[in-house]
N, C-alpha and C positions, 0 to 999 in steps of 0.2 A: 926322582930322588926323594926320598922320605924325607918328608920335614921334622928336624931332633936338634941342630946347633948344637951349645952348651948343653942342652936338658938330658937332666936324667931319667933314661925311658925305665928304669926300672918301676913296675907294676903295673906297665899299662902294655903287659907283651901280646896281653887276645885283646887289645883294643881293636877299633875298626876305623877307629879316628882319633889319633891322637894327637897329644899338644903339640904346642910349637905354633900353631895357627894366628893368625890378627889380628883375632876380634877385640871388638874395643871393651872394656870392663862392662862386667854385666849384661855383657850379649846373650842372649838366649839362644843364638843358633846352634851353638855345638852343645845344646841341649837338645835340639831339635832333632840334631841330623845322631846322635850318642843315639836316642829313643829309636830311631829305622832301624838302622844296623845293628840293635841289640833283638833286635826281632827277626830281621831278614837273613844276619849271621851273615860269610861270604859270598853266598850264592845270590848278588844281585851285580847287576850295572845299573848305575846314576847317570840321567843325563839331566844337568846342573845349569841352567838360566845365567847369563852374565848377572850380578847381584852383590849382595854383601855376602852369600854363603861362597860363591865362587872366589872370591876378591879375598878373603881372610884364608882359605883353605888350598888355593889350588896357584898362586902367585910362582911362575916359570920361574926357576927350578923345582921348587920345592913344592911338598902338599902333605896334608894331612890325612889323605883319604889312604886306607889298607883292602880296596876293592875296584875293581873295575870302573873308571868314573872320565865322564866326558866333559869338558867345558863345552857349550855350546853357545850360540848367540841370544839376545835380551827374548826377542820372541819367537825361539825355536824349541825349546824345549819337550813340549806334548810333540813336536812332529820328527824331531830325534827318538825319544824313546818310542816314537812308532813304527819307523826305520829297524830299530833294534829287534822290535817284540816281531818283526816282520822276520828279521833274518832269522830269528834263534826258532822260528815255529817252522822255517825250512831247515832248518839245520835240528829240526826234533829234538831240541834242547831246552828243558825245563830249570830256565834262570830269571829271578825275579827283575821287573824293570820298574824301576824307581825314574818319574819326573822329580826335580826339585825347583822351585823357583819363587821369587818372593811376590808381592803383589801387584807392582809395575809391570811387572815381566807375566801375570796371569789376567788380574782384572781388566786389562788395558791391553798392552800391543800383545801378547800372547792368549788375548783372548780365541781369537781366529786358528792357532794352531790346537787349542784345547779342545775346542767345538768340532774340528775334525776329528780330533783323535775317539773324542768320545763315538760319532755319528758311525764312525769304521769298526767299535766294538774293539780297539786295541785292549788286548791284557796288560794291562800299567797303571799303576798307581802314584797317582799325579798328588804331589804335599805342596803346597804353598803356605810359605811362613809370613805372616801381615805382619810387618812393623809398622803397616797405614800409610805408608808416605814412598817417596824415591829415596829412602836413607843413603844409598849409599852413593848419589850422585849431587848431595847438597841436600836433601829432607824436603823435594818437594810433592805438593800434594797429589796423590791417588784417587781413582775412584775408591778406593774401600777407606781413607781418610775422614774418620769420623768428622759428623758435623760442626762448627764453630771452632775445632781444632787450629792452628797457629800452621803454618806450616811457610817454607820460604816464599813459596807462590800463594799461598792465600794469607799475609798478614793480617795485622790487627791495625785497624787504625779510625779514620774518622766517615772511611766509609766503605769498611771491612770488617767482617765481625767474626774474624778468620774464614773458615770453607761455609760456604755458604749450601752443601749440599750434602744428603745423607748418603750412606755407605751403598754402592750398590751389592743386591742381595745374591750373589754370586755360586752359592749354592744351593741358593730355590729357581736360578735359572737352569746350574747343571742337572737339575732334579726333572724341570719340565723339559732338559730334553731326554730325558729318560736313563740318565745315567743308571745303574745298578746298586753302589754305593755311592755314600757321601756324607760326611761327618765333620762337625769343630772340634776344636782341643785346645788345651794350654797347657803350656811347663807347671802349671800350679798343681795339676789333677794328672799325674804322668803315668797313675795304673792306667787310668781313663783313654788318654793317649794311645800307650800299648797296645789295649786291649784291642783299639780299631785300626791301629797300624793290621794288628796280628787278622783282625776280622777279614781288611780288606783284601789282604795279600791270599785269603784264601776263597776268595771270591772271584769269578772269571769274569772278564771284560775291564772295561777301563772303571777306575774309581779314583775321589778327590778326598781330602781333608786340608782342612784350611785350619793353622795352628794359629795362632793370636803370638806376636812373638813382642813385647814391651820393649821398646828402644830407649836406653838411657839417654844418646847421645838427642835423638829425635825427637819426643817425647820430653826431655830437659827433667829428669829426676834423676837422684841419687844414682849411680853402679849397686850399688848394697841391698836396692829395693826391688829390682827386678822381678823376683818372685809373689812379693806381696801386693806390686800393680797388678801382677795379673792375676794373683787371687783377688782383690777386690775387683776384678772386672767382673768376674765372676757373680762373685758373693752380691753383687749390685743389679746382677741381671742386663749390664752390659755388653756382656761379653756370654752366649745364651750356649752350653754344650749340649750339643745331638747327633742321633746320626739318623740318615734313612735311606733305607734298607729294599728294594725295589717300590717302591714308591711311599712307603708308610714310615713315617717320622714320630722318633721317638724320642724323650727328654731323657739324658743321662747323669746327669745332676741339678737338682730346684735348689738350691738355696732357702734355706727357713729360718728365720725370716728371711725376709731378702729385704738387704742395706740399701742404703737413699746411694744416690747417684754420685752426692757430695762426696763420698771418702773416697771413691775412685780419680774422680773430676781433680779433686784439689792436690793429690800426691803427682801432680804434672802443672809444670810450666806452660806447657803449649794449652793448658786450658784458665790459666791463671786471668784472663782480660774475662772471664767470662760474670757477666751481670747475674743477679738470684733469681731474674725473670729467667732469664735464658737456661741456667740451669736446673730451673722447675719446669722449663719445655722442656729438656729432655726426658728428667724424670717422669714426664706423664707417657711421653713416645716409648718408655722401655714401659710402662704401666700398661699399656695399649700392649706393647707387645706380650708382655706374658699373660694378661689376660687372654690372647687369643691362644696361648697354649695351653690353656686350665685344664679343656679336655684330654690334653695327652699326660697330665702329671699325674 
């Protein structure tokens, strides 16, 4: 049953996902998932990670998706839409397959379906939207949970200095194992987005992009600001966008100048306990990193 209640669907009739959905104010997801489906059009199936995208869009009876879409289990994902891209290449049907799933469900326990799916050379393009944390089971911490971040399992306290560990780099691992593509993004740069949704979907084999998705509830800022976190993650070199491309990685937007760490750090609560020592260690960690990208800028 199409999710509609009260709403009036007038002008959303070639949506591919329309309202009605749960997300909480200033969710990014049905930004996330609007950018796929305005590229892939109806010719795809989603297989959808249990998550926050699943849990806002697809809640029995009702949903929000206007395309072929599976819920699937937390780590099954990559090996659903491998199942799929399996049938539709015997059945000689050229239909695009979309994974979806957020960072619990990919850095962590769907790590293991990912890594197959890549190794078998499925044509599927696997998106995972990082809002950093397990948002949608209480906000607890991730391996891609930025460092010293607040999070319910890593408090702040007198011998806690929130997460105590850096993001793991999850797409310089899919790279050494030789994926074909793979790219970052954010809802702030959404030509940027497109353009490597559209790249990927015309490239054979499996490929990732890993979207930055700013959690209001998670995160603890404003609903209103959602787009300007994740421009300054950006603009701060926090948050680094590329893609690469059979093994050669490319910068897709430098930021110039590039802003101190401060403006992105401080428009979040879950970074608020943090000390001026601590947050001049990170700024030299992102200083360190883009210095080693100088040669690609």
């Amino acid at each position: 049953m199409q999710r509609k209640g009260n709403m009036d669907m007038k002008g959303y009739e070639d949506e591919l996902f329309v309202p009605g959905h749960t997300a909480c104010a200033g969710c990014p997801i049905p930004i996330i998932i609007r950018t796929i489906l305005k590229v892939t059009g109806k010719n795809v199936i989603i297989s959808n990670a249990t998550s926050c995208s699943e849990i806002i869009s697809s809640c029995y009876p009702l949903t929000s998706w206007r395309v072929p879409y599976i819920h699937v289990a937390f780590e099954t994902a990559a090996s659903v839409a491998s199942g799929i891209e399996a049938a539709l290449k015997t059945l000689k049907k050229d239909t695009h397959v979309v994974a979806l799933a957020g960072d619990g469900g990919t850095f962590d326990i769907g790590l293991q379906a990912l890594s197959g799916m890549i190794d078998r050379e499925h044509n599927v393009l696997y998106i995972c939207y990082s809002n950093e944390s397990y948002a949608n089971t209480g906000v607890q911490r991730s391996s891609a949970t930025p460092k010293y971040a607040w999070t319910t399992t890593s408090p702040v306290g007198k011998y806690m200095p929130g997460n105590k560990y850096n993001q793991k780099p999850i797409v310089e691992m899919l790279v050494a194992q030789g994926i074909p593509y793979a790219a970052t993004a954010s809802i702030a740069f959404l030509e940027d987005y497109e353009k490597k949704v559209k790249k990927a979907l015309e490239i054979r084999g499996p490929k990732f992009i890993l979207v930055q998705a700013p959690c209001p509830t998670g995160w603890r800022f404003p609903s209103n600001l959602t787009i300007e976190v994740a421009k300054k993650a950006v603009e701060t070199g926090m948050w680094v966008l590329y893609e690469v491309e059979q093994g050669k990685k490319r910068i897709t937007y430098a930021p110039k100048p590039r802003k101190h760490v401060k403006e992105y750090l401080t428009l979040q609560k879950r970074f608020a306990h943090l000390t001026e020592k601590q947050i001049e260690e990170i700024e030299k960690y992102v200083e360190k990193t883009w210095k080693s990208l100088e040669p690609l800028l």
